[in-house]
C-alpha positions in Angstrom: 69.0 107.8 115.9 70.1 104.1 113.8 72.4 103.0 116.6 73.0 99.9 115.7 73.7 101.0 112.4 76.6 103.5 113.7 77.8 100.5 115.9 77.1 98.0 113.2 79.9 100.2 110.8 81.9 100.8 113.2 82.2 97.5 113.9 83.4 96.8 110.4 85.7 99.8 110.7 87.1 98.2 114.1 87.8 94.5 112.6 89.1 96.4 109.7 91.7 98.1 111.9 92.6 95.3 114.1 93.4 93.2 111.1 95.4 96.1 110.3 97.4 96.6 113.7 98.4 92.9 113.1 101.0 93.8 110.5 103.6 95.8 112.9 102.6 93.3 116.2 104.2 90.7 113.9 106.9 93.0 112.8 107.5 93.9 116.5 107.6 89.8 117.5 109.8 89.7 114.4 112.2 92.2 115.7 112.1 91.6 120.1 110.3 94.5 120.3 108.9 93.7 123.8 108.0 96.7 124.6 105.6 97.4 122.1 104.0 94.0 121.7 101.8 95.0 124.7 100.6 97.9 123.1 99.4 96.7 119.9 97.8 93.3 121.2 95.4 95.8 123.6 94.6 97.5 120.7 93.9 94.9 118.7 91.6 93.1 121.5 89.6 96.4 121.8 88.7 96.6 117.9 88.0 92.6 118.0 85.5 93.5 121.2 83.7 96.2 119.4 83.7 94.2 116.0 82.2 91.4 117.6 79.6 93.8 118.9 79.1 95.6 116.1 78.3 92.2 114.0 75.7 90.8 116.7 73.8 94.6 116.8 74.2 94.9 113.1 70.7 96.0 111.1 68.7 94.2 108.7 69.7 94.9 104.9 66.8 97.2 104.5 67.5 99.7 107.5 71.2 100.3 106.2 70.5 103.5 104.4 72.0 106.8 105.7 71.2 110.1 104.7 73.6 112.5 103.3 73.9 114.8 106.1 74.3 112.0 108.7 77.1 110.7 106.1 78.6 113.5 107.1 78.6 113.4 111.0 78.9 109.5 111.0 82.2 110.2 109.4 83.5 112.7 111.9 82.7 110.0 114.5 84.8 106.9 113.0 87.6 109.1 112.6 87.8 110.3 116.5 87.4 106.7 116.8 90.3 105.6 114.6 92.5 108.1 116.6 91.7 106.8 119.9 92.7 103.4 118.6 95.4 104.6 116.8 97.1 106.4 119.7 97.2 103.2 122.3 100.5 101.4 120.7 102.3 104.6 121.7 100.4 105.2 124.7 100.4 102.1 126.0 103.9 100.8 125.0 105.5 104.1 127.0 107.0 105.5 124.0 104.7 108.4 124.3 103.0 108.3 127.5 100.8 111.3 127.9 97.7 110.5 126.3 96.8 113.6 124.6 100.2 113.5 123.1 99.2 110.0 121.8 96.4 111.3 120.2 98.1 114.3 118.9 100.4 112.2 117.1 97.9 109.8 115.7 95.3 112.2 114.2 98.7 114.2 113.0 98.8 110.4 111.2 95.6 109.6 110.3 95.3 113.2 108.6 98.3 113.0 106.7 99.2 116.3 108.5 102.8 115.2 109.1 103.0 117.3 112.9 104.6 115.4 115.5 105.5 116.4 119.5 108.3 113.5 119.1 112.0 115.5 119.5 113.7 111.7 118.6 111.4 109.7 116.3 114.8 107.7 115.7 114.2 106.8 119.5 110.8 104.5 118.5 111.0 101.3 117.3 110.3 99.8 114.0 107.1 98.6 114.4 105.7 102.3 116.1 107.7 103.9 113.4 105.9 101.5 110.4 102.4 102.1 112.3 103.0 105.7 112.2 103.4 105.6 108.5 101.1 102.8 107.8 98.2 105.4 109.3 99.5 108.2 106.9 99.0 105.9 104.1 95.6 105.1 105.4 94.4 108.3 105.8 96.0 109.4 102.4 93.2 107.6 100.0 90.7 107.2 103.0 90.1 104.7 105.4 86.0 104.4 104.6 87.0 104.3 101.0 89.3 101.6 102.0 86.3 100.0 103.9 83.8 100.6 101.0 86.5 98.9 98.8 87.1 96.1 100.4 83.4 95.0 101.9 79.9 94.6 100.1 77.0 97.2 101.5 74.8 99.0 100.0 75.5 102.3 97.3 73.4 104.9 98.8 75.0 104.4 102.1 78.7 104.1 100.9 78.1 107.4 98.8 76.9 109.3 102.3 80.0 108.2 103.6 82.3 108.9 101.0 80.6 112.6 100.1 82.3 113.4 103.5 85.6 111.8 103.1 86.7 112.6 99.7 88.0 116.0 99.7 87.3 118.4 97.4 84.2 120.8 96.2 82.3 118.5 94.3 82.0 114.4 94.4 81.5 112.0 91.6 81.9 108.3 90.7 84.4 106.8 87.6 82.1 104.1 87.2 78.2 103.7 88.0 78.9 101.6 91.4 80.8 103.6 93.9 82.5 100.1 95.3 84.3 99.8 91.5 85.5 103.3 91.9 86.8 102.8 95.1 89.1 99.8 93.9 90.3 101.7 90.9 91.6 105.0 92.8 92.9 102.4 95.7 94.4 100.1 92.8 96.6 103.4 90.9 97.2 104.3 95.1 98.9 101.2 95.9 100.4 101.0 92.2 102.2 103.9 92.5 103.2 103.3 96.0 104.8 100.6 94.7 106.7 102.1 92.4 108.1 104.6 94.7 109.2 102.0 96.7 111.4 100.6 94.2 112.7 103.6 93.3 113.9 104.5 96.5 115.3 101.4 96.6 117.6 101.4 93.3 118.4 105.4 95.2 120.1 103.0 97.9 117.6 103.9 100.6 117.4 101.6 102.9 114.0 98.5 102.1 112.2 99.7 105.6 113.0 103.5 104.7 111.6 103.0 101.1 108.4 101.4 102.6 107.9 104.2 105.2 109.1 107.3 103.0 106.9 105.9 100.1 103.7 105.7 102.6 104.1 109.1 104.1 104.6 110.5 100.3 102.0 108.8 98.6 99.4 110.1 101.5 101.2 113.6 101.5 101.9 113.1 104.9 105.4 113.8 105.7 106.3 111.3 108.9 110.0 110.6 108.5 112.0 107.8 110.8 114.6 110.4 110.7 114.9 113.3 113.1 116.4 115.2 109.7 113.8 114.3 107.5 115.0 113.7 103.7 117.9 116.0 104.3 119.4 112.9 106.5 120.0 110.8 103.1 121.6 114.2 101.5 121.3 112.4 98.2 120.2 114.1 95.2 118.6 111.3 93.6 115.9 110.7 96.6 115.3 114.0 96.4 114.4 114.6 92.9 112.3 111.2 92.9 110.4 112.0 96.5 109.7 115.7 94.7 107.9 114.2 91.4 106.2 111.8 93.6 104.9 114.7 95.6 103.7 116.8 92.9 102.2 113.4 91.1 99.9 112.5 94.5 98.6 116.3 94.7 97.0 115.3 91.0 93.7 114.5 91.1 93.5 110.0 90.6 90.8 110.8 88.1 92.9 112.2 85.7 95.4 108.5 86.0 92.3 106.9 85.4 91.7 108.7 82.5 95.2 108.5 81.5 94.9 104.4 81.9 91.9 104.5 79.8 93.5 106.4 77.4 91.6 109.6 77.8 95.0 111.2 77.2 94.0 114.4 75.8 91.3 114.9 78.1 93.7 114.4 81.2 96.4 117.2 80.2 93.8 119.4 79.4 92.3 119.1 82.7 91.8 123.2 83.7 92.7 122.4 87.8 95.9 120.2 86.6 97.2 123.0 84.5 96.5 125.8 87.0 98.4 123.7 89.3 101.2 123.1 87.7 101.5 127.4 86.9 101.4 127.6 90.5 104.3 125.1 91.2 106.6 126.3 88.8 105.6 130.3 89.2 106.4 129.4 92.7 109.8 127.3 92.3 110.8 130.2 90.4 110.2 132.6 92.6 112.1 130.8 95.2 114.9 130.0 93.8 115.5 133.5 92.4 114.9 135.1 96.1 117.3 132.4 97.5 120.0 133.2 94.7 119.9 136.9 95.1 120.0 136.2 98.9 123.1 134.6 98.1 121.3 131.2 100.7 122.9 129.0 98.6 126.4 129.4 96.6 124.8 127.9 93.5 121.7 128.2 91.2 121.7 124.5 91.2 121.5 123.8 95.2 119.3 127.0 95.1 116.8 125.2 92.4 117.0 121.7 94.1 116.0 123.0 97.6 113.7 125.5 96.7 112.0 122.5 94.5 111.5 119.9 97.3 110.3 122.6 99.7 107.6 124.3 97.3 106.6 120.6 96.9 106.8 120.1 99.8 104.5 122.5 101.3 102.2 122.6 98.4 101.6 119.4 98.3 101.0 119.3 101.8 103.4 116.7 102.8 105.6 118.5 104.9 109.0 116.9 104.6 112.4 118.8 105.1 115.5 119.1 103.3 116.2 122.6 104.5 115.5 124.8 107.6 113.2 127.6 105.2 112.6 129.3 108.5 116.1 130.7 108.0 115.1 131.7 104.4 114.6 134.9 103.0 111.1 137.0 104.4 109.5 136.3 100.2 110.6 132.4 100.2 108.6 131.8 103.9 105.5 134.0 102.7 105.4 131.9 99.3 105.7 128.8 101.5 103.2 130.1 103.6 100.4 131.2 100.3 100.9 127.9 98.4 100.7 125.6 102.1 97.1 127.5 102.1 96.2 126.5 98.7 97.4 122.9 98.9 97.0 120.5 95.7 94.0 119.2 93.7 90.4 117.6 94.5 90.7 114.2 94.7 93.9 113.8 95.0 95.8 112.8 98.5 96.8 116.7 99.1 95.1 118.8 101.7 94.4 122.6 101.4 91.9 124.8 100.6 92.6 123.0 96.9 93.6 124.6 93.5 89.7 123.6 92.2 88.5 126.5 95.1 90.5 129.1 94.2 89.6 129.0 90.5 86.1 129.1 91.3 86.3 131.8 93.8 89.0 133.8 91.1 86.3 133.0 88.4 83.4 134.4 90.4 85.0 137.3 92.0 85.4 138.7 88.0 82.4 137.9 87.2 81.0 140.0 90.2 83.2 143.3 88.9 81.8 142.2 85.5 78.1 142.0 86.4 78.9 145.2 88.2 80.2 147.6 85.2 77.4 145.6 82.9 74.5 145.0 85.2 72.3 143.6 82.2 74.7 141.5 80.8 74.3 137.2 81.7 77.2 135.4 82.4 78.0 131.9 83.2 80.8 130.5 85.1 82.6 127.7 83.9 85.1 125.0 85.1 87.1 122.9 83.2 84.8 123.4 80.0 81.5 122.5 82.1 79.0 125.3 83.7 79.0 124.9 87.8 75.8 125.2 89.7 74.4 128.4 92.1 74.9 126.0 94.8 78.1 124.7 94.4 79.4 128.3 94.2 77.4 129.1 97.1 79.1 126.0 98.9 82.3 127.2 98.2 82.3 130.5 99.2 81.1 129.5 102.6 84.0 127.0 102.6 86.2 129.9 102.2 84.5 132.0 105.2 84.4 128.7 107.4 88.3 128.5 106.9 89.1 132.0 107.6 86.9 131.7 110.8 88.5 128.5 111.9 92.0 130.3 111.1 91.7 133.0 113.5 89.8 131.2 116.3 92.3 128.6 116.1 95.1 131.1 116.3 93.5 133.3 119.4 92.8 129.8 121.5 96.3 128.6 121.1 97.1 132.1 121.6 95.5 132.0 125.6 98.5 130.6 127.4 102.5 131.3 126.8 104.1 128.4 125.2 108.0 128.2 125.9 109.1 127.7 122.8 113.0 127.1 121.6 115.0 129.8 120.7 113.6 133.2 120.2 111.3 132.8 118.1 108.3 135.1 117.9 104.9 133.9 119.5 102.2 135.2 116.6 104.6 133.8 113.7 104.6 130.4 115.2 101.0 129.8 116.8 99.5 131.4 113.3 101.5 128.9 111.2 101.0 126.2 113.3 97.5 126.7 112.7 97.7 127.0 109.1 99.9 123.8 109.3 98.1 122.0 111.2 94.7 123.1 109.4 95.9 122.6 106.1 97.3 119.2 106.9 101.2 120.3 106.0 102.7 119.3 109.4 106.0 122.0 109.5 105.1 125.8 109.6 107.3 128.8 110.6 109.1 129.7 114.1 109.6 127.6 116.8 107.4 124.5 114.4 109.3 124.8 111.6 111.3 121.6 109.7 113.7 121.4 112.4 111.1 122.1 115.2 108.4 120.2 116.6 105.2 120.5 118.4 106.1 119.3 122.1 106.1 122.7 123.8 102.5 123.3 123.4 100.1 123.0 126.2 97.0 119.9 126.6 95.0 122.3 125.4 96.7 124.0 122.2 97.3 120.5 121.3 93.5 119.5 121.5 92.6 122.7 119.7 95.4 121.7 116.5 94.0 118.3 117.0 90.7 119.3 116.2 92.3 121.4 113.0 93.7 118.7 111.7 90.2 116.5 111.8 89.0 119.8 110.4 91.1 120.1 107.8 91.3 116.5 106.7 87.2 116.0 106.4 86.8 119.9 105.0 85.2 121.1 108.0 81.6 119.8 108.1 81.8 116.3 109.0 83.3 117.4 112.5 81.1 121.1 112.6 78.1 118.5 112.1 78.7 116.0 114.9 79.0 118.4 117.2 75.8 119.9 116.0 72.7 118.0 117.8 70.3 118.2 114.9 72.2 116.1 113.1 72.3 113.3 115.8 68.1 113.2 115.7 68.4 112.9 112.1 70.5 109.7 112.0 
């Protein structure tokens, strides 16, 4: 095992991070946030520590290569790291004091999932509340990307590590070096941040707000600073711009960069964009019929601007509220629940089993029945105009049976104890979809965790095992299968 390569990274990663927990330890000296100053600074001393080390161990130049499958189980490491970290400010300053909560909240961060145990999040402080967002925003494009951005090393290690932290089926570069495609998805990421921001501004939402709100959109991750979500603003305008901004980061970057490039053609025709964009609007519709006829809403206007945001919401794996769809009609919460599983594209910030899956897995199942009533006939399945390989098939499928395992294991350990939830909501409805939620990185599911509940009434444990989900669901399952497997140890 290439320890001092692990602890030479990780080093990086740490420095990375502490220069990183700077921003809100100013912002809380800025605002006499005393309370919270503590909190950040012992962070920030424990990432300078391991930096340090990490720089004094480091390897020479020509033992820095990693192998693909320790890539994989490397990456599940630094990111139980970057929790850890992550969850002292909130630890440490008192806001939440129970560790495991901490961590819960932090890896609900990190992983853009959007859950939170917090029953006041108007109750933290700025600088917790910009820290919470600022590790949505993070997690949304990367953080190794963000590290292979930002510092020189060499390409055949960077591609281990970002194999396992860009989700999606199959990996590829925009440009030969990996570092140059790394700065051009991060440049159109902070670009469009940017513009969100400003948008959300002219909407009259307050400059902090905008920053926050545009962070935890951009990284599909949900984390509002108000205990109503979006609904608090109740303005029309925010709404409409936060739900195009959803749908935009559940695109895959590669088709902006195209776009930039002036690839036009080849962007819109992009088979996965298109098929996702049938899937919103077959679902929007949908919606918004079933709350109509329900008579939910008085209008078809209020009917088509809630149903909207919370399609997008879900789909895109964001997870903000502007509407308690627990109290929805049966159909809306089951088409919340199928298009949450799905999630948005490759490549883009969305989590989910990913629109690029379930065309391959739709694609192969008919060519199965086809093979089946023409056993001599060869056929060859395609995606987006290009034939895909045996293997990445193969890959795929087991995906799929990997999720569907984790899905019920998940449900039946969180399942073990009784969990006093809120109102009478029913047990299997909300320890399933918190699973799902959790899992597929969406943050609010149905019952007792829906948009106007929270996570707080589950046990230490239930909360370690959705902590694990959300690691899970974030890194696509092998990164964290593999470090726990110890083959893969004696291979780094």
């Amino acid at each position: 095992m290439n320890y001092r390569l692990i602890g030479f990274v990780l080093g990086e990663i740490a420095l990375i991070m502490g220069t990183l927990l700077c921003v809100p330890l100013f912002m809380a000296l800025g605002f006499h946030e005393s309370d919270t100053i503590l909190g950040f600074g012992v962070a920030i001393g424990i990432c300078l520590f391991l930096g340090i080390i990490g720089i004094i161990i480091r390897p020479p130049k020509h033992k820095r290569d990693l192998r693909p499958s320790s890539g994989f189980a490397t990456c599940g490491l630094f990111w139980i790291f970057l929790a850890i970290i992550g969850a002292i400010p909130f630890c440490v300053s008192g806001y939440i004091p129970n560790f495991m909560d901490a961590l819960f909240e932090t890896t609900s961060g990190f992983t853009t999932t959007g859950a939170t145990i917090l029953t006041d999040v108007e109750a933290l402080p700025k600088s917790l509340l910009f820290w919470r967002a600022l590790t949505q925003w993070l997690g949304g494009m990367g953080v190794l990307v963000f590290v292979i951005a930002i510092l020189p090393r060499n390409d055949k290690m960077s591609t281990a590590l970002a194999k396992a932290e860009i989700p999606g089926p199959q990996f590829g570069k925009l440009v030969s070096k990996l570092r140059f495609t790394t700065r051009i998805l991060y440049a159109i990421y902070i670009a469009m941040t940017l513009i969100l921001v400003m948008l959300l501004c002219i909407c009259k939402m307050p400059v902090f707000d905008s920053f926050c709100h545009a962070f935890a959109t951009a990284s599909t991750g949900g984390f509002s600073v108000k205990n109503a979500s979006i609904a608090a603003y109740n303005s029309v305008s925010i709404d409409v711009i936060i739900t195009i901004f959803m749908v935009l980061f559940s695109v895959n970057f590669n088709i902006y960069y195209f776009i930039i490039i002036g690839h036009v053609l080849k962007a819109i025709k992009n088979e996965e964009l298109i098929c996702m964009l049938l899937i919103y609007i077959c679902a929007v519709a949908a919606v918004t019929i079933n709350l109509c006829t329900s008579k939910v809403y008085d209008n078809v206007a209020d009917a088509l601007r809630y149903g909207s945001f919370n399609v997008a919401s879900v789909f895109s794996t964001t997870g903000y509220g502007t509407a308690d769809f627990v109290q929805w009609p049966a159909l809306s919460q089951v088409i919340l629940l199928v298009v949450m599983c799905i999630g948005g594209s490759a490549g883009s910030t969305a989590g989910g089993l990913k629109v690029s899956r379930l065309i391959v897995l739709s694609k192969s199942s008919f060519i199965s029945l086809k093979r089946t009533l023409s056993p001599r006939s060869v056929y060859s399945l395609k995606f987006d105009g290009k034939p895909m390989d045996d293997a990445t098939i193969s890959n795929i499928r087991s995906f799929l049976m990997m999720y569907v395992i984790i899905l019920v294991v998940s449900t039946v350990l969180i399942s073990i104890e009784k969990h006093n939830f809120p109102g009478n909501y029913s047990m299997l409805e909300t320890n399933f979809s918190a699973v799902i939620a959790c899992f597929n990185n969406v943050g609010p599911g149905i019952g007792a965790v829906g948009p106007t509940g929270n996570y707080a009434s589950y046990s230490i444990f239930a909360k370690l095992v959705l902590t694990i989900d959300m690691l899970l669901g974030r890194l696509e399952i092998l990164p964290i299968l593999l470090l726990l497997h110890p083959k893969s140890w004696k291979k780094l």
